[in-house]
C-alpha positions as CSV (number, residue, x, y, z in Angstrom):
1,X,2.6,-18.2,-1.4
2,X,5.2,-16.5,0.8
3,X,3.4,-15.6,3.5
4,X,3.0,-18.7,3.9
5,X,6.6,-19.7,3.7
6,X,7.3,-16.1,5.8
7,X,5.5,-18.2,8.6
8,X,7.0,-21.7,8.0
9,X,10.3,-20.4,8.4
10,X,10.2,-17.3,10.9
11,X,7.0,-18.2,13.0
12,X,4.1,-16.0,14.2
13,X,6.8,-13.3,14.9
14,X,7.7,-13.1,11.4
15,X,4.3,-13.0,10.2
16,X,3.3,-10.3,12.6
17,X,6.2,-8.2,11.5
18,X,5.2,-8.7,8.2
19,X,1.7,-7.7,8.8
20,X,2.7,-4.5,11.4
21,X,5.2,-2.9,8.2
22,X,1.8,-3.2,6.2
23,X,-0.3,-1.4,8.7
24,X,2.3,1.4,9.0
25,X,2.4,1.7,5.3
26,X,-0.8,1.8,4.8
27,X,-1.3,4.1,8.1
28,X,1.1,6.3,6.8
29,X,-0.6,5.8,3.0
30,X,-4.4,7.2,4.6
31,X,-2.9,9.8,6.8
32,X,-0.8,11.3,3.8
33,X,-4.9,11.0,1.7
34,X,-6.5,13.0,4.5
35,X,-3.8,15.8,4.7
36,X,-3.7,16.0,0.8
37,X,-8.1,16.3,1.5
38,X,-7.2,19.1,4.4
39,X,-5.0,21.0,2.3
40,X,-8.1,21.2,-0.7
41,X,-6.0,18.8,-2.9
42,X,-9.5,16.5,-3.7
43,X,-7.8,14.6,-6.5
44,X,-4.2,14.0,-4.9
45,X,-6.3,12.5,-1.8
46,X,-8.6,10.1,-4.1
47,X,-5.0,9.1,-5.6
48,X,-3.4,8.1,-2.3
49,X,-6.7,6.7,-1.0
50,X,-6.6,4.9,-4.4
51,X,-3.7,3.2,-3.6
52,X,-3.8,2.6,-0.2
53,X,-6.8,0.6,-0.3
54,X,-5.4,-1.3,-3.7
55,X,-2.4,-2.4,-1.2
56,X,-4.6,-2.7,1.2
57,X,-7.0,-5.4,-0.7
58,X,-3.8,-7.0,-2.2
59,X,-2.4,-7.5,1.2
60,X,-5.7,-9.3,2.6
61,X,-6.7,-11.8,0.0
62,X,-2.6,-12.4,-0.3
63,X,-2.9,-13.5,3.1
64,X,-6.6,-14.8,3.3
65,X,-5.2,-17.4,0.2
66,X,-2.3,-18.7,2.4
67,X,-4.7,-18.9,5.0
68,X,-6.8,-21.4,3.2
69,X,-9.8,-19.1,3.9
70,X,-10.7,-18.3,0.0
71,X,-9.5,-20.0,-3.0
72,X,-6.1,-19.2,-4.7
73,X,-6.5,-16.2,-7.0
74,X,-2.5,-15.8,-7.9
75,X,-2.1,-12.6,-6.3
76,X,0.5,-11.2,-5.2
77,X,1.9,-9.9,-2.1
78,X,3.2,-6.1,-2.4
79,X,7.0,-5.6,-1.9
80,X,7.1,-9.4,-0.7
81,X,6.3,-11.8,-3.3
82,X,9.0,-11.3,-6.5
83,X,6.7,-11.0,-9.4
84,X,8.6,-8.4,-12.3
85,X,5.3,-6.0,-13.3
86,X,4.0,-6.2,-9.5
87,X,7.1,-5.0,-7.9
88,X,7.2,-2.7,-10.7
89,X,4.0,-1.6,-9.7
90,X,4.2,-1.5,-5.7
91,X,7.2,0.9,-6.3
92,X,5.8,3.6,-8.6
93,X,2.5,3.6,-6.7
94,X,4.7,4.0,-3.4
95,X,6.2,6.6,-5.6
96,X,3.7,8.2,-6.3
97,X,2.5,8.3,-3.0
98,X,5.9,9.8,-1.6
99,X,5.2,12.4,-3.7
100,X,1.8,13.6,-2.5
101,X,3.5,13.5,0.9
102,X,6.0,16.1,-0.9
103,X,3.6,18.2,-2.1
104,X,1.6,18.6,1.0
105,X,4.3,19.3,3.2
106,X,5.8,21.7,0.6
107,X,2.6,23.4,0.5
108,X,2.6,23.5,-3.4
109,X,-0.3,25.0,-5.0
110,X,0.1,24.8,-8.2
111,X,-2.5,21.9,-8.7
112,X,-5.4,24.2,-6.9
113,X,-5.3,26.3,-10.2
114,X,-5.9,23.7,-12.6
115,X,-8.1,21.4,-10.5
């Protein structure tokens, strides 16, 4: 529940900052899917898109249980809440997604031979 204790502590300005570094990950996460899908790299794009909206649903029923509008699942929130295998998780799929971003820029080809 640290959302909840996010807002307790910093107010609505905290929470919104919270909530705008999530939207610009995960605007950055789709826009990095739908160059990956211009560039012809289908599976890189269904990877980032993959994670994006895995962060994406995390984030909203995180938030949606401190909220009180659904009951409490025990999920976390990414890169917030300090859970071992989660932050574990968050990092390699942020990772991972760093590195699609890599490849597209790069222009690496590679992948379009085997794909």
């Amino acid at each position: 529940m640290i959302f909840s204790v996010i807002g307790e502590e910093l107010g609505i300005v905290g929470m919104m900052f919270v909530l705008l570094c999530f939207a610009y990950i995960l605007g950055k996460g789709f826009n990095i899917a739908k160059e990956a899908l211009k560039n012809g790299r289908k599976y890189s794009s269904y990877v980032a898109f993959g994670i994006c909206t895995w962060f994406s649903m995390q984030v909203s029923v995180n938030i949606a249980m401190n909220l009180g509008l659904i009951p409490i699942k025990g999920f976390t929130l990414p890169l917030i809440s300090y859970g071992g295998s989660s932050m574990i998780f968050a990092i390699v799929a942020l990772a991972i997604l760093l590195r699609i971003d890599m490849e597209n820029r790069a222009g690496y080809e590679k992948q379009k031979h085997f794909v």
